[in-house]
Each structure stands twice: as structure tokens, then as C-alpha cells.
N, C-alpha and C positions, 0 to 999 in steps of 0.2 A: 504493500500500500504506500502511497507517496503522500505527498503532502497537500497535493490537492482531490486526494481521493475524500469524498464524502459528499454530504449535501451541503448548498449554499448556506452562507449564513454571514451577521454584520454585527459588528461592536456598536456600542456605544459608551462612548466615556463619558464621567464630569469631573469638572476639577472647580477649587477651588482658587481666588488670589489672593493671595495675603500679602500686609506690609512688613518688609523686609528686617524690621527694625525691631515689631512686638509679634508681628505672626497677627493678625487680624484680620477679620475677614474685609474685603475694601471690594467697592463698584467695579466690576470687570468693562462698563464701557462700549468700547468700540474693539478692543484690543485683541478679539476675534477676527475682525473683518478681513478679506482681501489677501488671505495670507495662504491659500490652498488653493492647487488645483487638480485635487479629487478627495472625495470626501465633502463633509461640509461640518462647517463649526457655525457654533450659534448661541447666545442668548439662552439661557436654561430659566424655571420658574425662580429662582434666585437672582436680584442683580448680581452679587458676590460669584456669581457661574459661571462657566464656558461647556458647553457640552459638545464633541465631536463624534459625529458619525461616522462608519466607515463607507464604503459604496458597497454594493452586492458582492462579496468574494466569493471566489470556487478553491483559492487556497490559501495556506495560516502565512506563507510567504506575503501573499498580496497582504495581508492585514498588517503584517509587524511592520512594511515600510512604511503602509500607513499612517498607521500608529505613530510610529516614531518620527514622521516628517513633521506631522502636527503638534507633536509637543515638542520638537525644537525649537518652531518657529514660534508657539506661541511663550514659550518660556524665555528666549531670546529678548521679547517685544516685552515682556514683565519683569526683564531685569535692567532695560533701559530705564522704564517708569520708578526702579527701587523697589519692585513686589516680586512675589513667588509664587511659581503654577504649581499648585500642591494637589498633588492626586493620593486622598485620602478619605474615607467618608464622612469624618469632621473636622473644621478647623480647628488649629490648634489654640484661637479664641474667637468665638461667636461672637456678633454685635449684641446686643441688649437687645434690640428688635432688627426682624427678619423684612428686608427689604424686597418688594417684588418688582417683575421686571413688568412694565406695562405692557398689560393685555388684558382684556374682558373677560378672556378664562382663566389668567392667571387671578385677577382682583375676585372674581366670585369663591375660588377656591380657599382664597385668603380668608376673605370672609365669614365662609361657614365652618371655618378651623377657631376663626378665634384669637387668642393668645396663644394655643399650641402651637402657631405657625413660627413664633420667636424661636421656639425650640424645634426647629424643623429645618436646621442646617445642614444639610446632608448630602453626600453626594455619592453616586453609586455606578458601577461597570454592569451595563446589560447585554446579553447577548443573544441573537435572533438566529434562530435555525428553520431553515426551511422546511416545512414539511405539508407537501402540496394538496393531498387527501384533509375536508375537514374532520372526519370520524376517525382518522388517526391519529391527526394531530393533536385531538382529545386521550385517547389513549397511552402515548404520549406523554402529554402531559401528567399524568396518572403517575405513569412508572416514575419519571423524573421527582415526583414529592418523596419517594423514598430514600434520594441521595442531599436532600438540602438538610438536614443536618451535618453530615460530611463538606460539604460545600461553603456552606456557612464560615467553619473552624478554618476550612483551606485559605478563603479570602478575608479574614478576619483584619481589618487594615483602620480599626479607629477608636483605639486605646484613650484619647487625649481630649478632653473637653472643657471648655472654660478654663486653658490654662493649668490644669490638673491631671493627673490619672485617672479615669473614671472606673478602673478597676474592671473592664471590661474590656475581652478583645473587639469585639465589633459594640461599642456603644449606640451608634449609626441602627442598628436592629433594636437593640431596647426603646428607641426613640421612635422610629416608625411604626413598633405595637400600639400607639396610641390614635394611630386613625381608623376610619372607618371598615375597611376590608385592608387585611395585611394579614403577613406571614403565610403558612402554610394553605394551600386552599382545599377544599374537599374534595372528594373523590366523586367526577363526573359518569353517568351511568354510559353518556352518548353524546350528538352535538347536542340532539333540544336541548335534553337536560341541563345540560351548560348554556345554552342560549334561554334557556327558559329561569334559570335561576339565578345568575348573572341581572338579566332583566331586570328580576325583581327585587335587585340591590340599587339601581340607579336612582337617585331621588333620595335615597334615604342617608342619615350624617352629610360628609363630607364628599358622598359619591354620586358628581355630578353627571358623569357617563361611563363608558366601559373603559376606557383611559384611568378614570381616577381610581380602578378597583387596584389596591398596591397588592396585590398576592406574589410572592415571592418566586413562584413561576407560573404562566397564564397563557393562554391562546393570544396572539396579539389583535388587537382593534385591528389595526391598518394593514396586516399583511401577514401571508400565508403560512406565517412563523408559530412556532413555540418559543417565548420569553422568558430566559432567567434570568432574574432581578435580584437574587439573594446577595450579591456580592457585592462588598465595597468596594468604590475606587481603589485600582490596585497603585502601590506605585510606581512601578517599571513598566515599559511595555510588554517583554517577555511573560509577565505578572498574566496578562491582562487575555495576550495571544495564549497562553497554556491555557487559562482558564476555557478561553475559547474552543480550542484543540479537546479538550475533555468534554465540554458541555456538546460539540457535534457527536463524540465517539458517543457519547451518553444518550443520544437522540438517534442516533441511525441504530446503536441496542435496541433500543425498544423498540422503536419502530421495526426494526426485522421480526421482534418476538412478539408482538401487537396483538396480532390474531390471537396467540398462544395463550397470553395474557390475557385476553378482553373480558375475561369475570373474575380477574383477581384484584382487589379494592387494594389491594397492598396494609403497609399500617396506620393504624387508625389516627385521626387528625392529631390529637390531642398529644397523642406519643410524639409523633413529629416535633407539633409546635412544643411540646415540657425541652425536646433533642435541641433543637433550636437554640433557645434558650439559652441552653447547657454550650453549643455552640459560642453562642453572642461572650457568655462572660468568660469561659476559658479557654475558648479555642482550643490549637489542638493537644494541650498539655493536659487534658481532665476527662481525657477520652470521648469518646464519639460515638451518638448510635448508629447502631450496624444499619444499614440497607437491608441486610440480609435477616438478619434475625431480630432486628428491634431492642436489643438490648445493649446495653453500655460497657464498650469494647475500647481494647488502648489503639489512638492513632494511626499506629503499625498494621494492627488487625483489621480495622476498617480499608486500607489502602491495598491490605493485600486481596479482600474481597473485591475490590473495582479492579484488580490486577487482572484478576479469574474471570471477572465477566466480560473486559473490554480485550485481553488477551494482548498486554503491551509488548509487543514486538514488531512493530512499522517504525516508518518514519513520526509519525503524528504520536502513536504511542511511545518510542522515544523523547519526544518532544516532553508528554505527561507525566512519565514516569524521571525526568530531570526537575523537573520543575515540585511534584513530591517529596524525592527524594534534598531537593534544596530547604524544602518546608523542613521536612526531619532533621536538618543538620543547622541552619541557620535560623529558623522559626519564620511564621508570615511577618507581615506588613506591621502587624498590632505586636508582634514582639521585638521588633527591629526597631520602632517608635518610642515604644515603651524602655526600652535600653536607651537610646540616645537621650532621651529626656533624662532617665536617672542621673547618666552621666554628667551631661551639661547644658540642660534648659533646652529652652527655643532657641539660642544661637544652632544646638548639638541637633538638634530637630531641624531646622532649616537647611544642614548640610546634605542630610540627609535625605531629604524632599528634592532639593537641589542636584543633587549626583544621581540620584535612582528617575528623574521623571522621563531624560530624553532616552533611558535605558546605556 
């Protein structure tokens, strides 16, 4: 298998800018514009945002130069101004209130958040996999909720909040349990089912349409994809393309076993979301529940079950199994932060942000 074997699929990143001086979160501007020519960067529901999409890829090559053209240039242009392109799921200090970017969906969504939306500084790495059947792509979806505990702990990248350690590898997940549809989602019978119960969330809190339902992996609104969302902005590119590279091997599994599948509910929501959780705050040092058996297994154990069913011996799987095996030896995102902070503040944190974002 090469590198461009698999189904289509497209990043999406966000980052944050901060001032160079205290790490704050600061108006991104114009500081997007004009600066790609493939892909697109844009304005995110945050002024403090920059979000970059990839275009349609067929391989993890097309994406990593991507990836990486876009955060040269944009880190480049924010170190002229005195700020920093921090790809992380939370700044390393939030404003007092959460600035939005003008739009009519963005201002209504502000709105019926509230004050939660202060605390709703966040920024996260999604990624879109192709999958052209809707009845599969439900199913699908199904098998993929049994690995977002794993998944979770892997991209666990936002230790640092208010200036502090908030004692959490992924904080960025504790803080998104507070809207309306988040986290794990339930296990779909077929499309109606999902089109029919979805439905019936629109209107209600904070979910203004099928966009604002935040489930941590979901059929997407706009296009023929399964979306997963559970991951923080990672902060390398490499980070971001493994992710990627695992989340396609992860969807073309299921989808080949789909059929075979199609009346196993997998485990039950609540396990997931308790796993999750247990994700968010310790990542991968506090063990992980299994995909396979539901119960709470050491890191190692977990990694080597996705070893079995994705069968890492390609190029891609190469790719997965470095990028793991980096996790075991060096720790994610949220322990690499958490280390440089001990050591020496937000200067030891901005080098950090700094050195890892163009990869």
C-alpha cells in the first residue's frame, strides 16, 4: 500500500495568535489573507483564529506540504507583527471575554451560549474522510465511536489554561462538555434514524443547525464525509498528517467490515463518554479504554489492538505506527507543554509553539 492508497479525505486546522511577550490570545485580523495558493485559510468563529483547510487529497504527501506551506507563511507574517501561531487547543491565556468574528451565525450562536462562550476558547484539528454511500457512512460512523477514547489520549494537546496547568491533558474537551450536543454520539440504527434524530436536536440549546451539533465524530453537513473532531490542534504538522493517516486506515476498516458489522451497537455511550473523560484528564499515562473490550487497559495495550486490526505494515501504516511509537517515548502535545511550562513559563512555552508549528 503507498501513500496515496485509501479514500479521499481533508484537514482542517485552527490555531490560535498570541502576543509574543505574555502569550495572549490577540485579533488575528487580516493576517490570513492572500498568503496560499491551494488550500484556503480563513477567519474561524473566534476573532483570536485562523483556520486552514486542506483541498480534496488522494495522498498524506499532498497534505503534509500543505500543511506545512500554510503554517510557514502564516507564522512568518505573526512574527513580523510580534505574535505567535500556536497550534494548540487552548491559549496559553484567554481574554476575559471571547471575541467573535462578525457574522449572523456567528453573533446568534454567541448568543444563545451566553457567558459560556468566554470560556469557549478553543481550537481543534478535524478531519474529513470520504465515504460516498450514505448508509455506510452511518455505519461508519458507529465503529469509529469505539476508538475516540484512544484518540482522545493520542491528540491530547491543551494542558494550559489561564496561564496555569489545568491538570488536564486535553482541557479543550472538558470545556466543550458544556454545550448542547458534544462528545460521544449515539449509536445510529441507519440514515433516517440519524437524519431523523439529529432533526430533532436542531432548535433546541445552543443547536442552531446540523453544523452546531459538536459530536466528536459525525456524518458531515456539507459533504460526503465522516468527521472527526475529537482532537486538539496538534502542534506539528507531522502531528496532524499521522492523525490523519490513522483516522483514513480507521474508516476504510470499517467500512470494509460495515456489512459484517451492521447490528453490532459497539459500546455503550456512557462507557465511551466516562473513557473520554479519563482521556481528557490523563491522556495516555492513566490508561485507555480498549476499542476492543471496553475496559481500562495500559496505553501499550490499547495501541497494540489498533496494530491487529489496521495491520501496520504499509507505507501509511509506517507513517502510524512512528508517530505512536513517538507518543510512547516522548508523550503528546499536552505533555511536551506541560514540561516546558514547568520548566520555564510562557517564554519555555512559546519556544516551543514556535519550533514545532512549521514542523
Amino acid at each position: 500500500m503507498s501513500a496515496r492508497s485509501g479514500p479521499r479525505f481533508g484537514i482542517e486546522e485552527e490555531f490560535f495568535l498570541l502576543d509574543r511577550d505574555t502569550g495572549r490570545v490577540v485579533d488575528a485580523g487580516d493576517i490570513g489573507h492572500g498568503v496560499l495558493t491551494r488550500g484556503e485559510a480563513h477567519g474561524e468563529f473566534l476573532r483570536s483564529q485562523i483556520e486552514f483547510s486542506t483541498s480534496i487529497c488522494s495522498s498524506l504527501d499532498d497534505a503534509r506540504v500543505q500543511l506545512a506551506q500554510h503554517r510557514r507563511a502564516i507564522a512568518a507574517r505573526a512574527r513580523e507583527r510580534g505574535l505567535v501561531l500556536a497550534s494548540t487547543g487552548t491559549p496559553f491565556l484567554a481574554s476575559s471575554t471571547a471575541e467573535v468574528t462578525a457574522d449572523p451565525r456567528y453573533a446568534g450562536i454567541a448568543a444563545a451560549h451566553a457567558t459560556l462562550l468566554d470560556d469557549h476558547q478553543v481550537a481543534a484539528l478535524h478531519v474529513h474522510v470520504e465515504v460516498p454511500d450514505l448508509e455506510q457512512r452511518v455505519r461508519v460512523a458507529n465503529a469509529l465511536r469505539d476508538w475516540l477514547p484512544l484518540l482522545r489520549a493520542a491528540t491530547a494537546n491543551s494542558p494550559l489554561w489561564r496561564g496555569a496547568d489545568s491538570g488536564f491533558a486535553s482541557w479543550r474537551a472538558i470545556l466543550l462538555r458544556r454545550w448542547t450536543t458534544s462528545g460521544c454520539p449515539p449509536v445510529f440504527a441507519d440514515a433516517d434514524d440519524q437524519r431523523n434524530r439529529t432533526a430533532a436536536l436542531v432548535g433546541l440549546g445552543g443547536s442552531r443547525d446540523a453544523a452546531t451539533l459538536a459530536w466528536d465524530v459525525r456524518l458531515s453537513p456539507r459533504y460526503p464525509t465522516v468527521e472527526l473532531r475529537v482532537a486538539d490542534a496538534q502542534l506539528a504538522p507531522a502531528d496532524s498528517v499521522a492523525l490523519a493517516a490513522l483516522t483514513r486506515a480507521l474508516v476504510a476498516a470499517a467500512d470494509a467490515g460495515a456489512d459484517a458489522a451492521r447490528d453490532v451497537a459497539g459500546h455503550p455511550t456512557e462507557l465511551l463518554e466516562a473513557g473520554s473523560w479519563h482521556s481528557a484528564r490523563f491522556g495516555v499515562r492513566g490508561g485507555v479504554v480498549s476499542a476492543v473490550s471496553g475496559s481500562l487497559i495500559p496505553w501499550e495495550a490499547a495501541v497494540e489492538h489498533l496494530r491487529d486490526l489496521l495491520e501496520l505494515d504499509s507505507q501509511p501504516g509506517d507513517l502510524i505506527a512512528g508517530w505512536l511509537s513517538g507518543i510512547r517515548l516522548h508523550g503528546t502535545g499536552a505533555d511536551r507543554q506541560r514540561a516546558a511550562f514547568a520548566e520555564g513559563g510562557w517564554p519555555a512555552v512559546r519556544d516551543l509553539l514556535e519550533s514545532s508549528v512549521a514542523g
